[in-house]
C-alpha positions as CSV (number, residue, x, y, z in Angstrom):
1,X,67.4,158.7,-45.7
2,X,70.3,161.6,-44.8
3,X,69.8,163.2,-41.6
4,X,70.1,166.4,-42.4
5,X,69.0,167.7,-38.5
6,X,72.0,170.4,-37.6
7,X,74.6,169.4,-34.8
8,X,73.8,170.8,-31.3
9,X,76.1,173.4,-31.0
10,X,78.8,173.3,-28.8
11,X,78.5,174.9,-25.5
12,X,79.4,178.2,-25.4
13,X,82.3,178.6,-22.1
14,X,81.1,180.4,-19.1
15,X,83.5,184.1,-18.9
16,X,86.1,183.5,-16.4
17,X,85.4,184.8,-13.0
18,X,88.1,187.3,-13.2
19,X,86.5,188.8,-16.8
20,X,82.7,188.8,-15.0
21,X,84.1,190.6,-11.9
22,X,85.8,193.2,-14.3
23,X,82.6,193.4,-16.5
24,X,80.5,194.3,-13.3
25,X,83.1,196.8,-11.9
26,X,82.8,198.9,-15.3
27,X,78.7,198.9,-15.6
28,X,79.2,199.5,-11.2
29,X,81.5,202.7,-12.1
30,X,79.7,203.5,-15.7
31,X,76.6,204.0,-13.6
32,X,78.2,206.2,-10.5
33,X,79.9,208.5,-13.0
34,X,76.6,208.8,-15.2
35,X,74.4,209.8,-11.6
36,X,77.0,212.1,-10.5
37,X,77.2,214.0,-13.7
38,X,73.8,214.4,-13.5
39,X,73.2,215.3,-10.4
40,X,75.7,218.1,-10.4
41,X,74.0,219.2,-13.3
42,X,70.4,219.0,-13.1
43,X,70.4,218.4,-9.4
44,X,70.1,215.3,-6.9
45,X,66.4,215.3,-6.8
46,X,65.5,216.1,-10.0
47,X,67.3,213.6,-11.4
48,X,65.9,209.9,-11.8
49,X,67.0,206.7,-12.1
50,X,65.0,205.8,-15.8
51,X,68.0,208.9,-16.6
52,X,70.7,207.8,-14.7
53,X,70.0,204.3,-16.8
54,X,69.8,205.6,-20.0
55,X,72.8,207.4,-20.0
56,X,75.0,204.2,-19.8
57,X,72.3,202.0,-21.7
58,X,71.4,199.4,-19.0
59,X,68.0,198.5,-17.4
60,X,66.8,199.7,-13.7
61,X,66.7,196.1,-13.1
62,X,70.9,196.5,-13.6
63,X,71.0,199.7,-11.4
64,X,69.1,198.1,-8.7
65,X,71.7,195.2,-8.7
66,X,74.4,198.1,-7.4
67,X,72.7,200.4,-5.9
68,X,69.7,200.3,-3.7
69,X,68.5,203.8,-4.1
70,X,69.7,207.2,-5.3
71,X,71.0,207.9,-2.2
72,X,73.2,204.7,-2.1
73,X,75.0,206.2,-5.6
74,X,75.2,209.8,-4.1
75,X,77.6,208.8,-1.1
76,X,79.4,205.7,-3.2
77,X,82.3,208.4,-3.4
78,X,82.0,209.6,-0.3
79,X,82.8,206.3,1.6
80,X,85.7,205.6,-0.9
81,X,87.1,209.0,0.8
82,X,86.2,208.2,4.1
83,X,87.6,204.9,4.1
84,X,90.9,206.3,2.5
85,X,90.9,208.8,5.6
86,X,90.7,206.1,8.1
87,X,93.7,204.1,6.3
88,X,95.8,207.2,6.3
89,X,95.3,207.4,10.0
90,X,95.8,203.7,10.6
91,X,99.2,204.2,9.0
92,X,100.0,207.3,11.4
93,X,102.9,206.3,13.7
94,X,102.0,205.2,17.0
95,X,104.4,208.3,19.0
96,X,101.9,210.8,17.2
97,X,99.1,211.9,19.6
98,X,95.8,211.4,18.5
99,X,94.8,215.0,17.3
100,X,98.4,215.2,15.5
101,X,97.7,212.1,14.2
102,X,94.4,212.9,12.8
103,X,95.4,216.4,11.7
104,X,98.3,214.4,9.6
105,X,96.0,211.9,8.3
106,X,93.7,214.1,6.7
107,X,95.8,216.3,5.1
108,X,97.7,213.5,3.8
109,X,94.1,212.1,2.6
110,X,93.8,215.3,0.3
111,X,97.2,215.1,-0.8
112,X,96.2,211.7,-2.5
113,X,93.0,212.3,-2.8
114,X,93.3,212.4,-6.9
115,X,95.5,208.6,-6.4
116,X,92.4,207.4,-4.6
117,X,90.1,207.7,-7.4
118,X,91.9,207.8,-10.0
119,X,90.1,204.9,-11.6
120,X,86.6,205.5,-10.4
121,X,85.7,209.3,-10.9
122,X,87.6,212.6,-11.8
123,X,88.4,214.6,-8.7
124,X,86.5,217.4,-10.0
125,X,83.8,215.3,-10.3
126,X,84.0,214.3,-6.6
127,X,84.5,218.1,-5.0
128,X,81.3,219.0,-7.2
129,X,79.5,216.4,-5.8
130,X,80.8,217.0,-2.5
131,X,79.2,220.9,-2.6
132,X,76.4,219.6,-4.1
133,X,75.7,217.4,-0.9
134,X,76.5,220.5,1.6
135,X,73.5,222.5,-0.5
136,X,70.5,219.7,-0.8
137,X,69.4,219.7,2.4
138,X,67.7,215.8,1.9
139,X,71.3,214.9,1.2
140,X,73.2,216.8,3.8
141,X,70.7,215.3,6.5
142,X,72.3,212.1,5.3
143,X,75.5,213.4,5.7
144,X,75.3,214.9,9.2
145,X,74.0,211.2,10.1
146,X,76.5,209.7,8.8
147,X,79.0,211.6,10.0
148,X,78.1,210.6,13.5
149,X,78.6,207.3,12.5
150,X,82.1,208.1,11.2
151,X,82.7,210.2,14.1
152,X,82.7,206.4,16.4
153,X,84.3,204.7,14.2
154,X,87.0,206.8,14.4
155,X,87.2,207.2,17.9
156,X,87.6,203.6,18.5
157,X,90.1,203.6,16.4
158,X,92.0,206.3,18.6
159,X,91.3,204.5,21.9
160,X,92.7,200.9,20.0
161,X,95.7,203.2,19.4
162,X,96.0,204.4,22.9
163,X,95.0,201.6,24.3
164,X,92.1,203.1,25.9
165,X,88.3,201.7,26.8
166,X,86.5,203.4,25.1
167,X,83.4,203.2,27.1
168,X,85.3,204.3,30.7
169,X,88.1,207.1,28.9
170,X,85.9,210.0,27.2
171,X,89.1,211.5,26.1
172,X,88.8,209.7,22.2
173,X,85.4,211.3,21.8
174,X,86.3,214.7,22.6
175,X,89.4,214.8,20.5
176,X,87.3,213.4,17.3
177,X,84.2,215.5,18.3
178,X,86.6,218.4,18.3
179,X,88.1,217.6,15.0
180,X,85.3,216.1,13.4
181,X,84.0,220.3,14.1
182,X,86.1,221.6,12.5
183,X,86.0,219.5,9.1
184,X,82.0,220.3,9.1
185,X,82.7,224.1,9.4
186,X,85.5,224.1,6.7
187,X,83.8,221.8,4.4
188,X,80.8,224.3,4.9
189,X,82.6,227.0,4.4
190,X,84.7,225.9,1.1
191,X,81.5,224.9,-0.2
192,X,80.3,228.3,0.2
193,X,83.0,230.0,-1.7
194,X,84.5,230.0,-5.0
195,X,87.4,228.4,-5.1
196,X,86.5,224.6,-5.5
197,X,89.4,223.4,-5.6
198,X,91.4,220.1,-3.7
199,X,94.1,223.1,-2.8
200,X,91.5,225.5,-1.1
201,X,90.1,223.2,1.0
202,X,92.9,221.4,2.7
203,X,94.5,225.0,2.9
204,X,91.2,225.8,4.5
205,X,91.4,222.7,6.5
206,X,95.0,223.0,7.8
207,X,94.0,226.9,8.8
208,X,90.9,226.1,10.8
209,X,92.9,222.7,12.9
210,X,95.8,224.9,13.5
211,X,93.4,227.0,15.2
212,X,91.7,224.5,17.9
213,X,94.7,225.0,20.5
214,X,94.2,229.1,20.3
215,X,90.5,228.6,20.6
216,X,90.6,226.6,23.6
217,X,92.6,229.1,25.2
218,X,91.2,230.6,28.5
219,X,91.1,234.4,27.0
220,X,90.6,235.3,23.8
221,X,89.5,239.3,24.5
222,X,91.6,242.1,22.9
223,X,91.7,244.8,25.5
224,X,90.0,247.5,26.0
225,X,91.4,250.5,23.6
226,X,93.3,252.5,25.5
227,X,94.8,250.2,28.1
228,X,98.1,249.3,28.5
229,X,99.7,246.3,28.8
C-alpha cells in the first residue's frame, strides 16, 4: 500500500536577530509618527489609541508592547531631544564655564536638531508637537515634571565637570535653575507666536541667555526724565 501521507515540512528559519530588531524599530517609529500626526491634528486627548493603531494596521496588543500609554508616545521625541542636549554638553570642552557651556550646547543641539531625527520623525513634525505640549495643559503638567527631573540630571553633570559635590556646592543648581528659566520662558513664548520654525526659536533662545548677565545686574532703572547724567 503507497503512503501517500505528505512530508512534514521543513522548518521554517527563525529571522535573524538583526532583521527582528529592524522589524520592531520600524512598527516602534510607524506608530510614533502615526500618534504624533494625529495628535497635532485632532489633538492629544481626543485622540485614541484604537486610532493611533489603525493608522499603521497593528493591534493595541502591538502598541502596548512600545508604549505604555499615550503619554509615553507624546514625549518619545522629546527625550530623543533631551538626551541629544545632554551629549552636546558632555562634549563641551572642559575650559568652558558651566553657563557658557550650556549656552553652547544648546544652541549647537538646534543646529543638529534635524541630524538627530532624521530617521525617526520630520522636524516639523517635532516643533508641532512641541507647541502642542506647551498648549494641553494635561501634557505640559507632564512637562514641567519632567523638566525638574532634567533640571538634576543636568546639574550633576555640571558638578562632575567641576568637580563639585553636588549636595555641599549649590552653585550647579543655580546656574541650571537659571538656564533651565530661561528655555521655559522662550519655549513659551515661541510657542506663542507664529513663526514655528527651528530658526525662531534658537534665535529666540540665544536672545533671551544673552540676557541673564544684564538681568542680574544690580540696577536696571532708566532715570528719571529730565535728569542728567
Amino acid at each position: 500500500m503507497t503512503d501517500e501521507r505528505r512530508p512534514a515540512a521543513a522548518p521554517v528559519p527563525p529571522a535573524p536577530a538583526g532583521l527582528r530588531e529592524r522589524k520592531k524599530r520600524r512598527t516602534r517609529d510607524a506608530l510614533l509618527r502615526a500618534a504624533l500626526l494625529l495628535f497635532v491634528s485632532r489633538g492629544y486627548e481626543r485622540t485614541t489609541v484604537d486610532e493611533i493603531t489603525d493608522a499603521v494596521h497593528v493591534s493595541q496588543r502591538t502598541f502596548f508592547r512600545y508604549f505604555s500609554n499615550k503619554e509615553e508616545v507624546a514625549f518619545a521625541v522629546q527625550d530623543l531631544v533631551e538626551s541629544h542636549f545632554v551629549a552636546e554638553l558632555r562634549a563641551r570642552p572642559p575650559a568652558e564655564g558651566p553657563f557658557e557651556a550650556m549656552r553652547a550646547a544648546v544652541l549647537a543641539a538646534w543646529d543638529t536638531i534635524e541630524e538627530a531625527l532624521s530617521e525617526l520623525v520630520p522636524v516639523d513634525l517635532y516643533m508641532r508637537s512641541y507647541r502642542l505640549i506647551e498648549s494641553t495643559p494635561a501634557l505640559l503638567a507632564v512637562h514641567l515634571r519632567r523638566s525638574t527631573e532634567l533640571e538634576e540630571r543636568i546639574s550633576r553633570l555640571i558638578a562632575e565637570r567641576e568637580g563639585l559635590d553636588l549636595d555641599v556646592d549649590p552653585r550647579p543648581r543655580v546656574a541650571v535653575a537659571a538656564f533651565s528659566g530661561v528655555m521655559r520662558v522662550t519655549g513659551r513664548l515661541w510657542g506663542q507666536g507664529e513663526d514655528t520654525s527651528v530658526a525662531a526659536i534658537r534665535r529666540m533662545t540665544e536672545a533671551y541667555l544673552d540676557q541673564i548677565g544684564p538681568a542680574l545686574a544690580t540696577h536696571w532703572r532708566n532715570p528719571p526724565a529730565g535728569d542728567g547724567p
